[in-house]
Each structure stands twice: as C-alpha cells, then as structure tokens.
C-alpha positions in Angstrom: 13.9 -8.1 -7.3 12.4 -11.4 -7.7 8.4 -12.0 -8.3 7.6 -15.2 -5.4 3.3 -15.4 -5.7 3.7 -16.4 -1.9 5.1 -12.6 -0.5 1.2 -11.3 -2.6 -1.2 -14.3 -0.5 -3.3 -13.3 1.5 -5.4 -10.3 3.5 -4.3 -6.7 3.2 -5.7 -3.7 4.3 -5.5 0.0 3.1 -3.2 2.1 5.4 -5.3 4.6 5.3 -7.6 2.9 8.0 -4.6 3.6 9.9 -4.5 7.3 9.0 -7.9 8.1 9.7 -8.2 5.7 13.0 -9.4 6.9 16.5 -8.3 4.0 18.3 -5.8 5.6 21.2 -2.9 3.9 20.8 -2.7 4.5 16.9 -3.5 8.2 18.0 -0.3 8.2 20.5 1.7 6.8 17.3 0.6 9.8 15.1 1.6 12.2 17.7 5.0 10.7 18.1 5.3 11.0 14.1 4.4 14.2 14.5 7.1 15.5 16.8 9.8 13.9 14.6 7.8 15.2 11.5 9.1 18.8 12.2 12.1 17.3 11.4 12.1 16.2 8.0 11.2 19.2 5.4 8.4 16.6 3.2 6.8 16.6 6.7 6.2 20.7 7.0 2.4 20.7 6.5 2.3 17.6 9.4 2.8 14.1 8.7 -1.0 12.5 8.6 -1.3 15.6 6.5 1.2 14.2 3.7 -0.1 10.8 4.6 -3.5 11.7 3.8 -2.6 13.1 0.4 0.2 10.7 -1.1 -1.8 7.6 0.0 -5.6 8.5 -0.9 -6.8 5.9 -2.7 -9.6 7.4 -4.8 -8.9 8.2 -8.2 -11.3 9.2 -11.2 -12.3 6.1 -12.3 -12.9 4.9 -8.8 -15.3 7.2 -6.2 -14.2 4.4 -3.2 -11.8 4.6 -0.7 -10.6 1.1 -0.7 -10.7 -1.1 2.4 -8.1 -3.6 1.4 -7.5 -6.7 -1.0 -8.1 -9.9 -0.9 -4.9 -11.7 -2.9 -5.5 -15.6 -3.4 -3.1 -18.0 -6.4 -4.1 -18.5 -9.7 -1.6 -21.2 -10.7 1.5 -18.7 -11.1 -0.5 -15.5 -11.4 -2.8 -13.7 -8.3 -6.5 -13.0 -8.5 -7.1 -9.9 -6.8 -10.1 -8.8 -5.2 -10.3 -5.2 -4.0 -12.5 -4.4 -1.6 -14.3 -0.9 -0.2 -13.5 0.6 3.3 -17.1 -1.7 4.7 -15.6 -4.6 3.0 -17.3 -4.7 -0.2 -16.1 -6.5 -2.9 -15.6 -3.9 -5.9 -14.7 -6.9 -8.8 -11.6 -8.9 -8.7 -9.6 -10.5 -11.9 -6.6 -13.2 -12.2 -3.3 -11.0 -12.5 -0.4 -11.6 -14.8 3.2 -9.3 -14.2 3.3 -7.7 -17.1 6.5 -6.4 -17.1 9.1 -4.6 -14.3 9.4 -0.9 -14.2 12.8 -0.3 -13.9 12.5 2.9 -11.5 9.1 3.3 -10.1 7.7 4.2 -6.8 10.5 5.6 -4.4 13.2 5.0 -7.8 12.9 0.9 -7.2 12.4 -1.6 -9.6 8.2 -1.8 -9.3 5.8 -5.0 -10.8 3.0 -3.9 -13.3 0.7 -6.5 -13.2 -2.0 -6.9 -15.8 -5.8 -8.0 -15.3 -7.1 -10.8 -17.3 -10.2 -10.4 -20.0 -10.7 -6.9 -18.2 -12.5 -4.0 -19.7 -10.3 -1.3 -20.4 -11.6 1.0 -18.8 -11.8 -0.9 -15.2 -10.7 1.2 -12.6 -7.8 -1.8 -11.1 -7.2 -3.6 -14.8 -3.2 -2.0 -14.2 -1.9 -2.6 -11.1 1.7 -0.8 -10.4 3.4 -2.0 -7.3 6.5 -2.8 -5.2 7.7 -5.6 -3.9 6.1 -6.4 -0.8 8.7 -5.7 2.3 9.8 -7.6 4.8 8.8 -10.8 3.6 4.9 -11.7 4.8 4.3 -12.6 8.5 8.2 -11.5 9.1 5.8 -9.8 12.4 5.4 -13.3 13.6 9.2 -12.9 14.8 9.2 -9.2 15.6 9.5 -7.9 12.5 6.9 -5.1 10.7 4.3 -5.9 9.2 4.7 -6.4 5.1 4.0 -3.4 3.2 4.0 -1.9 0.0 3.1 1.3 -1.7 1.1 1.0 -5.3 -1.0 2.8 -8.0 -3.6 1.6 -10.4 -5.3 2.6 -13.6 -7.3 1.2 -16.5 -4.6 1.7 -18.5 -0.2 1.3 -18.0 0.0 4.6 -19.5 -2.2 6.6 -17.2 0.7 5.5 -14.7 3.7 6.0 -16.4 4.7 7.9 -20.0 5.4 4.8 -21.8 8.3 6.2 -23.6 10.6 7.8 -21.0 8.9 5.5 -17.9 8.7 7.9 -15.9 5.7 7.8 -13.3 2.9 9.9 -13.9 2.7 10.8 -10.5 5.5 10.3 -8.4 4.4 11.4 -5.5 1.3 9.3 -5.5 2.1 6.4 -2.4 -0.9 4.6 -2.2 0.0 1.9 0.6 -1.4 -2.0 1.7 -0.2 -3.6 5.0 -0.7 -7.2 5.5 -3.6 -7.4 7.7 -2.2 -6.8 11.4 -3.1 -9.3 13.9 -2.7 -6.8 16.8 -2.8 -2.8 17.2 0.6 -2.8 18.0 1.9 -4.4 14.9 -0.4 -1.2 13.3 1.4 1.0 15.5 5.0 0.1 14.7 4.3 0.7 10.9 3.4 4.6 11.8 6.8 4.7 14.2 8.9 3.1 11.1 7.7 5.2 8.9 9.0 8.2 10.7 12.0 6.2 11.7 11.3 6.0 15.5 11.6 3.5 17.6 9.2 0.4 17.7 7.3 -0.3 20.4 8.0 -3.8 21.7 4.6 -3.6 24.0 1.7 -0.9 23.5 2.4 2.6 26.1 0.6 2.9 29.6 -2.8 4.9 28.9 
C-alpha cells in the first residue's frame, strides 16, 4: 500500500446519504441488496439494517451525522475539512500519516493520519482509514466510484489498543464515496457492495 496525496483530493460524501435516500432508483438498488442479502449470514437483520449500524457516523465526541469532507493538498500532507449532513463545515486541520496499521479495517494495511496543532480532545484529530479504492474518477471509464471505509477519534488509542493493534471496534465501517456525478454511479456502489451486477444505464420506472 502506497500513500499518493492525489487518490485523498477532492469532494467526498458520507455513504450514509446513500442509505437513508428516497430517490427511486437508489431505492430499487436497496431492494436488489436486499434479495441477495438473505444470502449472506452478516446480512440476517437486512442489509440497510447492517449498513445503518456499521457505518453511523456519530460518535461521543461528535453529535453530527457527517455530510462528507472536503480533502484539498498541504504540500505533502491533506487538510481536511469535515462537513455536517447540510454542508456545514465542523473545523478542518492539515493532516500528516502518522503511521500504517498493519491490519485495520477489513484485516488491510489502514493510514492513521494525525491532525496538526489540534486539541486533543477534537472529535477528527485521529483519522483511521484505508486506502481509497479504485483509484479517484476510475468512474470516468466505467469503473465505481472511489471508496473507503474509516474511523476517527481524539485520540489513536480510542481506535485501536496501542499494544496488540487491534481495532477497538472492528466492526465499525464508517464509509466516504467520492462525490458521484450521477445517481447511477450511487447506485452501482450499493449493487457492488452486495456483489450484484452493475447497472450500465439506470432501470425503466
């Protein structure tokens, strides 16, 4: 796994917009994820069920359900603003990596990045994350969307025991998709996550 600045750049928005969307076709997505669902055992209770709960994005230290980020460069390190579900900016701070956690989320190497001249007890100082997948705009030639699942605290160790590394809470997926240009590009995230097949135009109402 190799840190580029250029996969982080950019608009991203909380997948749980997707979750918790009424827009029809996103709906027709879910209920497709939820006929396979039945399939897979983590799926039992329903799939936006166990998306709701892995991915909610409001912890203790922060009451907001967040809307997305806002990554730009800071020379080699990102300053990340993080932004509430109506687009208000909660703070933003210049991010170093830290360090690599050798198995984090889903037992893959994960970043911790750190936040510059932060309190320490900011909600986002810590931020735990994967590498972004596929590479950014890879939708451009009919690819998914880049996404990537992450956790954040004030502190590294709220995330993960500092001594064994093991995550605090493994089962804790909070997800970012690079902010889709088209509904359909939403929609094929929800069929790949549920390994269906992607839609290469959206369904007839």
């Amino acid at each position: 796994m190799k840190y580029q600045t250029c996969d982080w750049l950019g608009k991203w928005k909380n997948f749980e917009s997707y979750i918790n969307s009424d827009d029809p076709y996103l709906e027709k997505a879910w209920q497709d994820a939820e006929a396979a669902a039945g399939k897979m055992p983590m799926f039992q209770g329903g799939a936006k069920k166990f998306w709701q709960k892995v991915c909610a994005t409001v912890t203790p230290e922060n009451p907001h359900v967040l809307g997305g980020w806002n990554i730009t460069a800071a020379d080699a390190a990102l300053c990340i603003e993080w932004l509430a579900e109506d687009g208000t900016s909660l703070g933003s701070s210049i991010y170093h990596l830290n360090s690599v956690l050798e198995k984090g989320l889903e037992g893959r190497e994960n970043f911790l990045f750190v936040a510059e001249d932060a309190a320490p007890d900011w909600a986002f100082r810590c931020l735990l994350a994967m590498e972004p997948m596929p590479q950014r705009g890879s939708y451009q030639n009919g690819g998914l969307l880049s996404h990537l699942h992450f956790q954040y605290a004030p502190q590294p160790e709220a995330l993960f025991d500092p001594e064994t590394k093991k995550l605090r809470n493994p089962m804790w997926y909070a997800t970012m998709c690079e902010d889709a240009k088209t509904v359909l590009e939403q929609c094929n995230i929800v069929r790949a996550l549920h390994r269906l097949p992607v839609w290469e135009k959206l369904p007839e109402k």
